[in-house]
Backbone bond lengths (Angstrom), bond angles and torsions (degrees), N, CA, C in turn:
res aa  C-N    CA-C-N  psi(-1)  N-CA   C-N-CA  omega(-1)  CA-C   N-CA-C  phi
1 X - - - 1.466 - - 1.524 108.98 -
2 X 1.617 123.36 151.51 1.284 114.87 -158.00 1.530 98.41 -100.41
3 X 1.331 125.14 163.18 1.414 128.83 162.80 1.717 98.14 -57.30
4 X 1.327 132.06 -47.32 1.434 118.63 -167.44 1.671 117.98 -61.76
5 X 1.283 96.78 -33.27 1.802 119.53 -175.51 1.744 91.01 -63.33
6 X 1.673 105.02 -74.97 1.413 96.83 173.36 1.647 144.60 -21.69
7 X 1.461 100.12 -52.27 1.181 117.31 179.36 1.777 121.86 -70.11
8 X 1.488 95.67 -28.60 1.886 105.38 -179.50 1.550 83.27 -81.20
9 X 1.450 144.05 -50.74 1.484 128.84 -153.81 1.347 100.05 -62.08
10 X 1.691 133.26 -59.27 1.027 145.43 -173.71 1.521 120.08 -34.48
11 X 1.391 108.50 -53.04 1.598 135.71 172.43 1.361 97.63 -56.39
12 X 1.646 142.09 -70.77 1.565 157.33 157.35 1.407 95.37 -3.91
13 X 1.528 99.75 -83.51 1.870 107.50 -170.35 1.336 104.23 -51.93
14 X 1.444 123.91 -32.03 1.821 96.99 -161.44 1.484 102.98 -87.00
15 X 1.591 121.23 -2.91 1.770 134.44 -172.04 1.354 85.29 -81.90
16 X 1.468 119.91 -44.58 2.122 115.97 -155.63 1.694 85.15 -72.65
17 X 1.368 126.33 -33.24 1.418 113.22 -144.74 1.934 121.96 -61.97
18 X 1.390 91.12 34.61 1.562 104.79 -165.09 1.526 104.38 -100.35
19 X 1.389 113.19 164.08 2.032 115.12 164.52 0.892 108.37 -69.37
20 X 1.846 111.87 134.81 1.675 101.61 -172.35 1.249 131.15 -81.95
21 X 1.087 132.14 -157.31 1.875 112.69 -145.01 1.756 82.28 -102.92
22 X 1.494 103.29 154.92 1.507 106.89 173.10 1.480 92.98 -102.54
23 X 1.483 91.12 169.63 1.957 115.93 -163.79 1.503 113.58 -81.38
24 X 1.106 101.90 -10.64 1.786 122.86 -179.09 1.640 105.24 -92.41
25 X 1.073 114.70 -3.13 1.703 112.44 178.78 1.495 112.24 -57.75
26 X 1.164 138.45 122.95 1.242 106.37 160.25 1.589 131.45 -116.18
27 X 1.575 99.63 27.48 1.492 101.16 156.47 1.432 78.55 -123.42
28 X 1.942 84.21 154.56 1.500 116.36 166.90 1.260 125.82 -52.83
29 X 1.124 153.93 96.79 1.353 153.32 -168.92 1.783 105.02 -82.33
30 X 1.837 94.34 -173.37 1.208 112.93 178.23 1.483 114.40 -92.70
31 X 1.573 116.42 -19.66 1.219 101.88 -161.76 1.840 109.44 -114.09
32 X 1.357 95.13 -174.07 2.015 91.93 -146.87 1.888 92.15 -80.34
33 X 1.287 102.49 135.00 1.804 106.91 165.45 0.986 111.64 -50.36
34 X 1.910 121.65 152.12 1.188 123.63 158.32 1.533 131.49 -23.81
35 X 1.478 80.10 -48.35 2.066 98.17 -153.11 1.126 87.65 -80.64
36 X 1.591 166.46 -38.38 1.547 159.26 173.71 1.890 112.35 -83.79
37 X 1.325 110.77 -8.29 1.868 93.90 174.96 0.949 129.76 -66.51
38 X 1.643 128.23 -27.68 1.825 128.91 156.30 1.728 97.32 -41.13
39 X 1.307 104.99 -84.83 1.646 101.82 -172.56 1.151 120.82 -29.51
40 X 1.517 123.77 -65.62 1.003 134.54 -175.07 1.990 121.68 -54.18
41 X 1.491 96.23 -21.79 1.625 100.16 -170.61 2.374 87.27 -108.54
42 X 1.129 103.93 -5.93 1.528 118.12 178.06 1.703 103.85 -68.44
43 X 1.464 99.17 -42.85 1.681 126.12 -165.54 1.702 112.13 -55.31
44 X 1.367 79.99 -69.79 1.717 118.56 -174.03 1.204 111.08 -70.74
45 X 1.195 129.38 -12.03 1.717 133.87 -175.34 2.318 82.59 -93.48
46 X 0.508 124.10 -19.92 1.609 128.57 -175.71 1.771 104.88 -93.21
47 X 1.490 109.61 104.91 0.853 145.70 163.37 1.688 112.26 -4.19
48 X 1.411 108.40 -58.75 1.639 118.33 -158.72 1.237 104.66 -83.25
49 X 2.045 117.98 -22.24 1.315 117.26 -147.29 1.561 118.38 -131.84
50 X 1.332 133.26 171.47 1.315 125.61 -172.08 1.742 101.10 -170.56
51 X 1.108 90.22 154.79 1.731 102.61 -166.33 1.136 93.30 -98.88
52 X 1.457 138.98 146.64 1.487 138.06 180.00 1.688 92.28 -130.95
53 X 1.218 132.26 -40.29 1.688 122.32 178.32 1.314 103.50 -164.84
54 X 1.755 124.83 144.84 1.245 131.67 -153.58 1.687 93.29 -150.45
55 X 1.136 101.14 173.07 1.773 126.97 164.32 1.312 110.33 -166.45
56 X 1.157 125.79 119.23 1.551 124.38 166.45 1.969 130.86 -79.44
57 X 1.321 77.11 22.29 1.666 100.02 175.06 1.498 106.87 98.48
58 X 1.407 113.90 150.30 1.576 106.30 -177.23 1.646 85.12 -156.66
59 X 1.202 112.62 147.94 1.469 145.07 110.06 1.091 152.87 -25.33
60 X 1.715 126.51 54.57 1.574 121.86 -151.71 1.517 103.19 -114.71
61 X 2.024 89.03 176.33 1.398 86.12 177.52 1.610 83.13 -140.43
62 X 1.743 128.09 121.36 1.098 113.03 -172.23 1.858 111.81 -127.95
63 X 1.082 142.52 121.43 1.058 166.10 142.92 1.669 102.92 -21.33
64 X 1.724 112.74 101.16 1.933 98.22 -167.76 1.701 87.25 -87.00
65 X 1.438 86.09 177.16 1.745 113.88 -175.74 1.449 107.63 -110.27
66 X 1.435 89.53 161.99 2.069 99.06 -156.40 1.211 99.49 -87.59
67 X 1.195 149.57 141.75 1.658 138.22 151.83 1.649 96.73 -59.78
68 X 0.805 103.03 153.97 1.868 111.04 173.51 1.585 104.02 -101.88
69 X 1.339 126.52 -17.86 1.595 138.15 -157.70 1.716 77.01 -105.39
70 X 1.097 150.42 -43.21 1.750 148.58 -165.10 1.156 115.51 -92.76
71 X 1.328 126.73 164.78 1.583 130.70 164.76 1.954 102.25 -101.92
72 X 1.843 101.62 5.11 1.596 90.91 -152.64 1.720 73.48 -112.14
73 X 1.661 111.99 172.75 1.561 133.01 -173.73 1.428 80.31 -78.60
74 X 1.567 107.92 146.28 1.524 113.07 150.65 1.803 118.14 -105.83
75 X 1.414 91.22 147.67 1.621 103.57 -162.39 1.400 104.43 -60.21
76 X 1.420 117.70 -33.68 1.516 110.67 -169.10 1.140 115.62 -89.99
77 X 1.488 115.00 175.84 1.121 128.74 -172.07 1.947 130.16 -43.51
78 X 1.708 98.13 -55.03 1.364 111.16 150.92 1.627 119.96 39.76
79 X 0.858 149.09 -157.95 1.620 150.60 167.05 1.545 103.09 -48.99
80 X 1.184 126.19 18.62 1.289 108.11 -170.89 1.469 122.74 -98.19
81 X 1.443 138.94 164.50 1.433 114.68 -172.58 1.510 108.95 -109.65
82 X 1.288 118.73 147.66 1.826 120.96 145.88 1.594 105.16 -59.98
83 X 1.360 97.34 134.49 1.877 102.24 158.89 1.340 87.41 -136.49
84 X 0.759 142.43 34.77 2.011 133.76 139.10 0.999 99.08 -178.94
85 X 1.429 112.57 158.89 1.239 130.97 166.79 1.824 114.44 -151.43
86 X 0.853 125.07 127.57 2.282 122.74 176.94 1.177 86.68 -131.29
87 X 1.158 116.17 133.64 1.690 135.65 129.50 1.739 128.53 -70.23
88 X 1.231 80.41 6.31 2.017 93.26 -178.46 1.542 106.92 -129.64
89 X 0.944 116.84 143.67 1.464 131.49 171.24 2.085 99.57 -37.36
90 X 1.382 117.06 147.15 1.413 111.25 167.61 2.306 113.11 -113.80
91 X 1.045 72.67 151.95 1.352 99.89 172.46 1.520 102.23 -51.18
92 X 1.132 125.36 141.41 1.400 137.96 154.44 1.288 137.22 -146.31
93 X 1.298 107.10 51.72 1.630 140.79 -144.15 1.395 85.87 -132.08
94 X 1.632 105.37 125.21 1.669 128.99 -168.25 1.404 116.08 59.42
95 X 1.402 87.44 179.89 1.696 97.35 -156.41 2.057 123.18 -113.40
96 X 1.700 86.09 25.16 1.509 89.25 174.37 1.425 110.45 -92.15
97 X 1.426 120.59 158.29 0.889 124.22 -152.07 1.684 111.88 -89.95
98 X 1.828 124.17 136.72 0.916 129.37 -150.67 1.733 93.27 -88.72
99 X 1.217 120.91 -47.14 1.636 114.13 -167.63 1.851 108.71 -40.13
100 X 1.024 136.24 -22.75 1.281 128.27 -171.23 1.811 90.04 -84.02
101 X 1.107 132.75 -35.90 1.490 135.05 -166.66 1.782 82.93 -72.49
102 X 0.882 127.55 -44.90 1.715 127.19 -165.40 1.315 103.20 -74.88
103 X 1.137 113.79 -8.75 1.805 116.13 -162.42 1.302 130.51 75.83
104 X 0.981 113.23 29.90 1.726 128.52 -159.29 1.602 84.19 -115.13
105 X 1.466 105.20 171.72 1.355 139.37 -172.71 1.904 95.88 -74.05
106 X 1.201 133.06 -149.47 1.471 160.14 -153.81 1.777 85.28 -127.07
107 X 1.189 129.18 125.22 0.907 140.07 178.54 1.832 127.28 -66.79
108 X 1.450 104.25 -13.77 1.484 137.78 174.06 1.223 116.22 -68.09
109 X 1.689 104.21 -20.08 1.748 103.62 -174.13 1.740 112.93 -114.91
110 X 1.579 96.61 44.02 1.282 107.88 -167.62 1.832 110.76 -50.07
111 X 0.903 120.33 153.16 2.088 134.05 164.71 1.131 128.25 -158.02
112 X 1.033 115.03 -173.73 1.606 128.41 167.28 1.605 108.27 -151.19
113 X 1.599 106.23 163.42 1.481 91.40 -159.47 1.701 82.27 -100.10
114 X 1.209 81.53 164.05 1.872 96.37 164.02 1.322 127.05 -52.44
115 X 1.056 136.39 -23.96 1.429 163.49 160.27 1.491 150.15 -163.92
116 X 0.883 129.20 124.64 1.533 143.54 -148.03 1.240 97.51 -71.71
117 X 1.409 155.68 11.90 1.449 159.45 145.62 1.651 125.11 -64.10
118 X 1.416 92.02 98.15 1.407 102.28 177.41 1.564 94.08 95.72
119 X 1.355 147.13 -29.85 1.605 127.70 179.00 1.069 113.21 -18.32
120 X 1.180 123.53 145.37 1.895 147.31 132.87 1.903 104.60 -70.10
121 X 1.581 114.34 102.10 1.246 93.18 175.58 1.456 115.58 -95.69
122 X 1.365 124.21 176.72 1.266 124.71 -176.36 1.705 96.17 -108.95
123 X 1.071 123.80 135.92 1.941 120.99 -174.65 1.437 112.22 -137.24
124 X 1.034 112.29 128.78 1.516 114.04 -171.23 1.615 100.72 -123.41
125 X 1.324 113.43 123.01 1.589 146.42 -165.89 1.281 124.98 -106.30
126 X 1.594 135.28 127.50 1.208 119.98 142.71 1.388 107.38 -105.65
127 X 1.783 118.60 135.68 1.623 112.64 -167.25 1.485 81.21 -112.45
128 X 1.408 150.61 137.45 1.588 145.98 156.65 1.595 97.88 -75.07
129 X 1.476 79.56 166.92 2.110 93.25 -178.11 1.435 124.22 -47.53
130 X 1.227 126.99 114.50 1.297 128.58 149.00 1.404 129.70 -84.68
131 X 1.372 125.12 156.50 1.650 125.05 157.37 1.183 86.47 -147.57
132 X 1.440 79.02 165.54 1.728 113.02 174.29 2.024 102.09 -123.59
133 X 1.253 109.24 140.19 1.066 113.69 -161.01 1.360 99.09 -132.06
134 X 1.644 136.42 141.39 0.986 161.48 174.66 1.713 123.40 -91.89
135 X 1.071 143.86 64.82 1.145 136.60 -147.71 1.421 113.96 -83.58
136 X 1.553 160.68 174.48 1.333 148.75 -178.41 1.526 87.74 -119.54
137 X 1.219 137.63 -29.07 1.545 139.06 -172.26 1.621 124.15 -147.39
138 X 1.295 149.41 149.93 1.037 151.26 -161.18 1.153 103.83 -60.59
139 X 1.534 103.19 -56.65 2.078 109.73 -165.04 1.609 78.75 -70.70
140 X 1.137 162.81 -67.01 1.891 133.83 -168.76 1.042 114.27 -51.36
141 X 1.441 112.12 -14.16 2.055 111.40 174.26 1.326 96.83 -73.63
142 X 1.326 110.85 -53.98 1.584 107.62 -138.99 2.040 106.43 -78.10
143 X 1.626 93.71 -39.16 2.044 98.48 164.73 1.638 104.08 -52.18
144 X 1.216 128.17 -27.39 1.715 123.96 -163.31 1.921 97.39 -84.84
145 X 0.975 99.87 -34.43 1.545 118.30 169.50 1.103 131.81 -49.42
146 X 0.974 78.62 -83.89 2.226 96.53 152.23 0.916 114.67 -25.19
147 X 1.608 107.96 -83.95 1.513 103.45 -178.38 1.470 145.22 -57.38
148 X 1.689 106.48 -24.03 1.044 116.46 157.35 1.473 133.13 -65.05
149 X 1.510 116.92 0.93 1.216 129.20 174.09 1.405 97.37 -110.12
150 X 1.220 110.18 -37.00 1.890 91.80 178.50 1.455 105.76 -58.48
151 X 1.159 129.65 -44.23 1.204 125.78 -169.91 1.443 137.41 -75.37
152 X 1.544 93.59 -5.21 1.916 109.58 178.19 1.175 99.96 106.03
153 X 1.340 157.84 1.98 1.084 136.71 143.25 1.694 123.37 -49.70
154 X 0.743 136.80 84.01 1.632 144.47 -144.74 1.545 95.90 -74.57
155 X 1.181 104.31 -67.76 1.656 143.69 -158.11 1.645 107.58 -66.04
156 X 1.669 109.42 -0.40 1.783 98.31 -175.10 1.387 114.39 -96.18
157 X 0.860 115.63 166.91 1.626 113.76 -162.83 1.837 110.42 -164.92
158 X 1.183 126.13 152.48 1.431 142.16 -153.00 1.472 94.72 -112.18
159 X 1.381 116.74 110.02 1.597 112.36 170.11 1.996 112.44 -161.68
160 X 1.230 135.66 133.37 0.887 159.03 109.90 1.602 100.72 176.52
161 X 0.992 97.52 57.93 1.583 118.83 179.88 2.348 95.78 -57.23
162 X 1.399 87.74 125.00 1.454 114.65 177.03 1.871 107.27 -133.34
163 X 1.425 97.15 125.92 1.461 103.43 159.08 1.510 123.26 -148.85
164 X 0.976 116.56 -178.06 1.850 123.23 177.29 1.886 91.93 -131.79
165 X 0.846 110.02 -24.65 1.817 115.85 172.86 1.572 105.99 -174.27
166 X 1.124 80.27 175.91 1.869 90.41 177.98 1.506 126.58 -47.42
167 X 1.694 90.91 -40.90 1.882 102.34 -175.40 1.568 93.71 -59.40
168 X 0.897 106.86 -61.03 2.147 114.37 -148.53 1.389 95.87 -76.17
169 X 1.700 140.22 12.47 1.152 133.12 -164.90 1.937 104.21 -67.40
170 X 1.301 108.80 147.13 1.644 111.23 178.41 1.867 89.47 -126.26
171 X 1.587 97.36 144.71 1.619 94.54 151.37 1.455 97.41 -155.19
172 X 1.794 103.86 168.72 1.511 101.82 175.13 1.855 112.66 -100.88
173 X 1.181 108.22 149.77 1.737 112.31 -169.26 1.649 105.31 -103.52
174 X 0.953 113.71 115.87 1.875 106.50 -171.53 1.496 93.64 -98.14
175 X 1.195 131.64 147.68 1.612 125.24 -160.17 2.064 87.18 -140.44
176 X 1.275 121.66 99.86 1.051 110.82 -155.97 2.064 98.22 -159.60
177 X 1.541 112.14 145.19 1.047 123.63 176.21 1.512 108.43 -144.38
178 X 1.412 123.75 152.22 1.078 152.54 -145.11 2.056 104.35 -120.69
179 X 1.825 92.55 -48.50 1.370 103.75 -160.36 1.596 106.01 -73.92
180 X 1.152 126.92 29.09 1.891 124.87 179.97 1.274 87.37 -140.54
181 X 1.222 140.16 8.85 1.582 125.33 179.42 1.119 120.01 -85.84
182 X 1.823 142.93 156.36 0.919 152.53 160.30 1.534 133.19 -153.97
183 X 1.301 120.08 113.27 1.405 137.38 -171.07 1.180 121.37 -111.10
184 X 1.510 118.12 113.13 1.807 113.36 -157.32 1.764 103.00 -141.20
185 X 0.886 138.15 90.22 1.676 151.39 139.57 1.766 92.12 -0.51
186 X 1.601 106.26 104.89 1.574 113.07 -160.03 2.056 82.87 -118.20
187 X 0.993 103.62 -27.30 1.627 112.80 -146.96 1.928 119.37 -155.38
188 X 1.348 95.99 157.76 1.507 88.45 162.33 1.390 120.62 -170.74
189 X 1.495 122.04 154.93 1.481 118.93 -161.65 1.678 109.06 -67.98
190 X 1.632 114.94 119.46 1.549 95.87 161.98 1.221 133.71 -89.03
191 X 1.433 124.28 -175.35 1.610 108.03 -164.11 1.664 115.14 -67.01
192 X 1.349 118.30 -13.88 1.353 121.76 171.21 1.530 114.64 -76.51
193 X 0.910 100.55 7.22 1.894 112.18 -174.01 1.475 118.34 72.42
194 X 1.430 114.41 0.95 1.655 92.85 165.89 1.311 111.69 -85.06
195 X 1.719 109.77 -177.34 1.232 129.27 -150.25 1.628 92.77 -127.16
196 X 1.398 103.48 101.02 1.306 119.90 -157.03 1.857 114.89 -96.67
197 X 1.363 127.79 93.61 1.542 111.85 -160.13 1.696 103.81 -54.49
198 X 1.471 112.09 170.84 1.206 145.08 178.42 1.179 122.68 -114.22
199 X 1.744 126.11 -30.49 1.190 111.62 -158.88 2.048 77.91 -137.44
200 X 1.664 106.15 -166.97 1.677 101.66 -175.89 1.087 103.40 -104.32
201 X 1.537 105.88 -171.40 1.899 103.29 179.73 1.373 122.60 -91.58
202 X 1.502 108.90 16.15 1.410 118.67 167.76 1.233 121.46 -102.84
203 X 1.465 107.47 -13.83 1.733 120.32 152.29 0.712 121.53 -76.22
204 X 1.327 147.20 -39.32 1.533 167.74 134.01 2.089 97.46 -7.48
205 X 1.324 84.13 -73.19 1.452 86.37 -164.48 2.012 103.26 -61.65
206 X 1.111 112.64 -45.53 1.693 106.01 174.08 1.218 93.63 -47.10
207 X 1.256 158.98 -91.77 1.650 162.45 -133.15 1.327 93.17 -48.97
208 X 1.600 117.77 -54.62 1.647 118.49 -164.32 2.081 106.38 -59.64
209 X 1.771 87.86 -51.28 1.671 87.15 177.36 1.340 110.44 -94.77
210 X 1.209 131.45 46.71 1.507 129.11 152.16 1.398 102.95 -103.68
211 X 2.023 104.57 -48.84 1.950 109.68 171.12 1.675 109.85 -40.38
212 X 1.295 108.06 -41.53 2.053 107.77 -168.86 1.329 86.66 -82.46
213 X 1.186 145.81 19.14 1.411 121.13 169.30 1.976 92.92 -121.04
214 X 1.092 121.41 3.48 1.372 130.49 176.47 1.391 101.69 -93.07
215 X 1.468 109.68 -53.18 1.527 116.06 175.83 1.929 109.65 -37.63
216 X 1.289 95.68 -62.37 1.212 96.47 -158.78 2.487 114.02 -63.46
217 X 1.490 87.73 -48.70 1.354 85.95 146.58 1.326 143.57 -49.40
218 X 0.811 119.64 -46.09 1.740 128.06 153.19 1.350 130.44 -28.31
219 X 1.449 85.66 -51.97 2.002 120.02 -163.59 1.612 77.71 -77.59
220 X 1.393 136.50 -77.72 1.140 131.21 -172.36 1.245 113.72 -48.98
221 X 1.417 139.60 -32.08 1.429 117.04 -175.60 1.533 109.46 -102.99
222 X 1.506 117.98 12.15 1.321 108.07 165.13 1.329 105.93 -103.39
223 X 1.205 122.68 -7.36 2.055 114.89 173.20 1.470 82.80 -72.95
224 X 1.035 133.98 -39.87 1.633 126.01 -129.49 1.957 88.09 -80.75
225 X 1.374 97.64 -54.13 1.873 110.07 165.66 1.432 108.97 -52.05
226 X 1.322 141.42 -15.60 1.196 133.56 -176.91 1.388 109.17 -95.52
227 X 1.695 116.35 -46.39 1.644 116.00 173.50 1.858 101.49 -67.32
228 X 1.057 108.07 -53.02 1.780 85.68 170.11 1.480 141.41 -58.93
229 X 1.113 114.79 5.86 1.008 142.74 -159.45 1.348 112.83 -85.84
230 X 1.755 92.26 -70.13 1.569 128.10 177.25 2.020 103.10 -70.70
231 X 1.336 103.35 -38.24 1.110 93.02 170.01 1.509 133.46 -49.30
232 X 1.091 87.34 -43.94 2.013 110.44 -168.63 1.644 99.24 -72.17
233 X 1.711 121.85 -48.69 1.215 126.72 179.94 0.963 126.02 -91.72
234 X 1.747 134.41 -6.39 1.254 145.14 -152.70 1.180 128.34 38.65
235 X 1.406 129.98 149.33 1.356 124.25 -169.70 1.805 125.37 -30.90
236 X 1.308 125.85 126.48 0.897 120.30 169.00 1.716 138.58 11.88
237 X 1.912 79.05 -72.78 1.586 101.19 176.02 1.207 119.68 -106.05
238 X 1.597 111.83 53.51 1.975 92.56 -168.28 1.367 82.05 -130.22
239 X 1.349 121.59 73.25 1.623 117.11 132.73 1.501 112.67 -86.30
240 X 1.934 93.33 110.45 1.178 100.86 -179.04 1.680 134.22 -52.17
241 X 1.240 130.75 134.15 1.489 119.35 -170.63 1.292 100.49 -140.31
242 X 1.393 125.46 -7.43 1.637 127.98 148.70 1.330 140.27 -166.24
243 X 1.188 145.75 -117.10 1.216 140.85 172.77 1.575 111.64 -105.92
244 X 1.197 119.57 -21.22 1.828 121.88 166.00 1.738 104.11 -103.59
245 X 0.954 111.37 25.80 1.608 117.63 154.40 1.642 123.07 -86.88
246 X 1.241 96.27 178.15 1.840 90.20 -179.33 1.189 86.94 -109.33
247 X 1.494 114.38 139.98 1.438 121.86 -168.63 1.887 110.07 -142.60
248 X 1.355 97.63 106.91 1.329 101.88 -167.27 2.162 115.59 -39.41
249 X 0.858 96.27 148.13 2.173 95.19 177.61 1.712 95.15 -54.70
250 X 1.091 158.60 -81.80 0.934 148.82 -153.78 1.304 134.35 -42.48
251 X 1.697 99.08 -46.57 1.283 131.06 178.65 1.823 95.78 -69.88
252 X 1.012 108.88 -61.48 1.742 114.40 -176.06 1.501 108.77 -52.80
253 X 1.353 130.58 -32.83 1.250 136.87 172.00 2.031 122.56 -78.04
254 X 1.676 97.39 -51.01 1.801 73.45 132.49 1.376 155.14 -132.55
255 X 1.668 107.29 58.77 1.290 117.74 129.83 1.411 144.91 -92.54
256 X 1.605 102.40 -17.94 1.281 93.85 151.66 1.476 135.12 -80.42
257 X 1.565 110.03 -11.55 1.361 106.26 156.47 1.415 127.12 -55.76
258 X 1.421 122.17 -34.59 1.461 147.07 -159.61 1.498 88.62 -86.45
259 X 1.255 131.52 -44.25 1.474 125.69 -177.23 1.599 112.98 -58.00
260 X 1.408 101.15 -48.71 1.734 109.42 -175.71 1.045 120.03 -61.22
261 X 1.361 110.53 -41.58 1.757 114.17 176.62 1.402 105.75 -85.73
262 X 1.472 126.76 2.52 1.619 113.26 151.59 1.206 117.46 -81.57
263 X 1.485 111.94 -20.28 1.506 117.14 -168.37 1.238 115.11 -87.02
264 X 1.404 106.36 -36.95 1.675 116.43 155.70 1.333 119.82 -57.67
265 X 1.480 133.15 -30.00 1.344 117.40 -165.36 1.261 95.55 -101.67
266 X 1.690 135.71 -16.05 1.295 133.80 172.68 1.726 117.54 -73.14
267 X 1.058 108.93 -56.23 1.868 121.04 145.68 1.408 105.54 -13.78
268 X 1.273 103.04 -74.45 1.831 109.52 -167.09 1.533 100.12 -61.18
269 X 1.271 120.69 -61.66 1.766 123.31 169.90 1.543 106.12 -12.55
270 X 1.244 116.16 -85.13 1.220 133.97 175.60 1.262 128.94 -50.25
271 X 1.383 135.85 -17.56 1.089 142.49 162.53 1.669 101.90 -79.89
272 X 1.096 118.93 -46.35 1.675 125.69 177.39 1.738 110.93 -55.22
273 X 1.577 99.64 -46.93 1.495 103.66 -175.50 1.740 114.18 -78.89
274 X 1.522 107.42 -9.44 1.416 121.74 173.19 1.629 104.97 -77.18
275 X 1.274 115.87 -58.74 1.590 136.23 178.50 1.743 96.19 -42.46
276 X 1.269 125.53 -54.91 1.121 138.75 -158.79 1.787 121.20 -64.42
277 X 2.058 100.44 -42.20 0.740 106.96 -131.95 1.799 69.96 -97.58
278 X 1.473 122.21 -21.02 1.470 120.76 -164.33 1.716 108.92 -86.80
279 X 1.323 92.94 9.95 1.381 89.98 -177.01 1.771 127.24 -102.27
């Protein structure tokens, strides 16, 4: 592992070393969600590797930003605002109305604008878990890879690959899926600046319980990325150092080879020094 690799992980851990972010935030922060800090502190306890930025899936409702150079909405993020955000499945228990929780107007004053030129739209999202991963060597890229494809992350991929040779090689691991996503035009700003719904509050509420049915998929395919994970790298802490250690199958297979042929050549010793001694 390189002193440079070292030195970016070190910097990483002392940025994570914060309380992790609560689910009520509604700007994106720096620090790691509830629902990903096992993984994420699972990651970083492993020698080769380091988390550089994560989400454990969220639930939004985001307000896009204007280009100032366009008359048209721009898609990205840009000047645009969060008006919610959960990393947890939501409640949908009673019968008050959810568009004010979304940031939207009273759901009664439903529209559409006259034309889609120049809108501010209002978009409501489920994004599933991402990380970004730091690797110290290729073969720790390429096992983080793996597994993230065994597990349904389709979409992750190995890139800003840096080396001076093969040993000291660094790359970053994007751990990322496409197939749990959903982006749906709920709303939109009118010229008085409110945030005017589009659709009713029985659409509203399907979006919320289609997101808790994303949640829960998610939740399942990021344990599923976490036991493969550990599989591929072995526990955290199992550099083996003896026989009540955790000792990867491979490693245990050849040392117990290494045992037999001591036991055999000590056997033979002793039978020689027996032969020897009766004579």
């Amino acid at each position: 592992m390189s002193t440079t690799f070292a030195a970016k992980k070190a910097k990483i851990l002392q940025q994570l070393a914060v309380p992790d972010a609560s689910s009520t935030d509604i700007q994106p922060g720096d620090c790691v969600d509830v629902g990903i800090r096992e993984l994420v502190d699972e990651i970083n306890k492993l020698d080769t590797l380091a988390t550089t930025s994560s989400c454990a899936g969220r639930f939004a409702v985001y307000l896009e930003g204007k280009d100032p150079n366009s008359s048209q909405s721009s898609l990205g993020e840009g000047d645009g605002q969060w008006l919610f955000i959960s990393h947890d499945p939501l409640p949908l228990s009673g019968n008050g109305s959810v568009a004010p929780m979304l940031g939207l107007s009273d759901h009664t004053e439903l529209s559409v604008p006259s034309s889609a030129k120049g809108v501010r739209w209002v978009r409501c999202k489920f994004e599933p878990m991402f990380l970004h991963v730091l690797s110290s060597s290729l073969e720790s890229a390429q096992k983080i890879h793996t597994a993230a494809l065994q597990s349904g992350f389709r979409e992750s991929g190995i890139s800003s690959i840096s080396t001076d040779n093969l040993r000291t090689s660094t790359a970053m691991v994007a751990i990322r899926t496409n197939d749990l996503v959903f982006d749906n035009i709920i709303g939109y700003e009118g010229p008085d600046g409110r945030l005017i719904p589009m659709v009713t509050e029985a659409y509203m509420r399907i979006l919320i319980e289609l997101g808790n049915q994303k949640f829960q998929a998610n939740k399942a395919r990021t344990q599923q990325f976490q036991n493969a994970l550990l599989a591929s790298f072995g526990p955290p802490q199992a550099q083996y150092s003896g026989p009540c250690a955790w000792e990867p199958i491979e490693q245990r297979r050849v040392r117990m080879r290494e045992d037999d042929i001591r036991r055999k050549a000590d056997a033979q010793r002793t039978t020689e020094d027996s032969a020897r001694s009766s004579q």
